[in-house]
N, C-alpha and C positions, 0 to 999 in steps of 0.2 A: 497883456497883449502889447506889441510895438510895432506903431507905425514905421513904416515904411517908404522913403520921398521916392518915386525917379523922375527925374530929371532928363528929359527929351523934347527936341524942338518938334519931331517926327512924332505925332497923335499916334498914330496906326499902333504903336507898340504899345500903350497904356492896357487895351482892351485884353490882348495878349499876356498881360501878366495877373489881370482878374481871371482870366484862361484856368492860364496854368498854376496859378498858386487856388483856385477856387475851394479843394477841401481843408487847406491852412485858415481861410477867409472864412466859410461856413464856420468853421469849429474854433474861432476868435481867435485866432494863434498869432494872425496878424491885421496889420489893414494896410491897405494903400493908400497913397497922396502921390498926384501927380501935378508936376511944374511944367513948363514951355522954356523959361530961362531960367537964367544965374538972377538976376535982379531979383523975380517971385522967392526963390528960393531961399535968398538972402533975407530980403524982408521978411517972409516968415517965419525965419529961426530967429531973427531978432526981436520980434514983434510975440515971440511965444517962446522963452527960453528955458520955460519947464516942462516944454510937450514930451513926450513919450516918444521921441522920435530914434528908434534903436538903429537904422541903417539909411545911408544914401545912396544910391545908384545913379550915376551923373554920366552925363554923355561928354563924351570929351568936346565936341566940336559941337558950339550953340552958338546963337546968334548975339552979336552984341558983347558978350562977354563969355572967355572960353572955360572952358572944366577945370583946366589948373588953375586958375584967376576965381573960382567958387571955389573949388578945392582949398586953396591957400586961408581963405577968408574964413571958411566954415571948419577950418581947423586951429586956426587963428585965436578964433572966438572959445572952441570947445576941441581939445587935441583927443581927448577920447572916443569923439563922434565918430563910427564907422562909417568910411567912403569908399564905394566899389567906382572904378572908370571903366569904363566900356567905349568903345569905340570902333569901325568899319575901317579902322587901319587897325590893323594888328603884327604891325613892323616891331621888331624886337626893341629898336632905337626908341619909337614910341611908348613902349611899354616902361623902358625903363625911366625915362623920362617924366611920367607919370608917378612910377612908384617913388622916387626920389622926391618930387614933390610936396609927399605925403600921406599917396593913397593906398588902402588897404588893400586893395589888389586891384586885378586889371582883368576884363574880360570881352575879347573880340565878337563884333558881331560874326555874323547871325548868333545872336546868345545863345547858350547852350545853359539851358532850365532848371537841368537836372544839378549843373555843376551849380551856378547858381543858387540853389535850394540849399545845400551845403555850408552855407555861408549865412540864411537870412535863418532857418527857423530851428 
């Protein structure tokens, strides 16, 4: 099984991915972990750097410290670690600005699940 992080300031969307990933979750395929910021997020891949943790999902825009600024660091430490960015700009500029970064791809809000899925299990 492989956890899971995302990374959103916005709660409301946590619930939403126990939703929609629910028969992957039932049948141990994966789990979720959910953060608030870049700092949680940090401290905990530091704080446990043998977890099981197969993918990231990070909001580009969080409080205090941004998704390229977690991005950078959490690739820094482990360049293998899968990082998806998502973000409610999905300006072409943005995007590639992201994927130059570092990150393993880019998916605009309102997420689209199905594409998503593709990528996690």
């Amino acid at each position: 099984m492989g956890r899971i992080i995302v990374v959103d300031d916005e709660t409301d969307l946590f619930p939403v991915f126990k939703i929609k990933f629910r028969k992957e979750i039932d049948h141990g395929q994966i789990q979720f972990q959910f953060f608030t910021n870049g700092p949680e997020i940090i401290n905990f891949m530091e704080k446990n750097p043998e977890s099981d943790v197969k993918v990231v999902l990070l909001d580009l825009f969080l409080p205090g410290m941004s998704g390229i600024e977690v991005l950078k660091h959490l690739k820094s430490k482990n360049p293998k670690l899968k990082i998806y960015i998502f973000s409610a700009s999905s300006q072409e500029e943005i995007r590639k600005e992201v994927m130059a970064a570092g990150a393993d791809n880019f998916f605009p809000k309102p997420l689209n699940f199905q594409e998503i899925r593709k990528f996690l299990v």
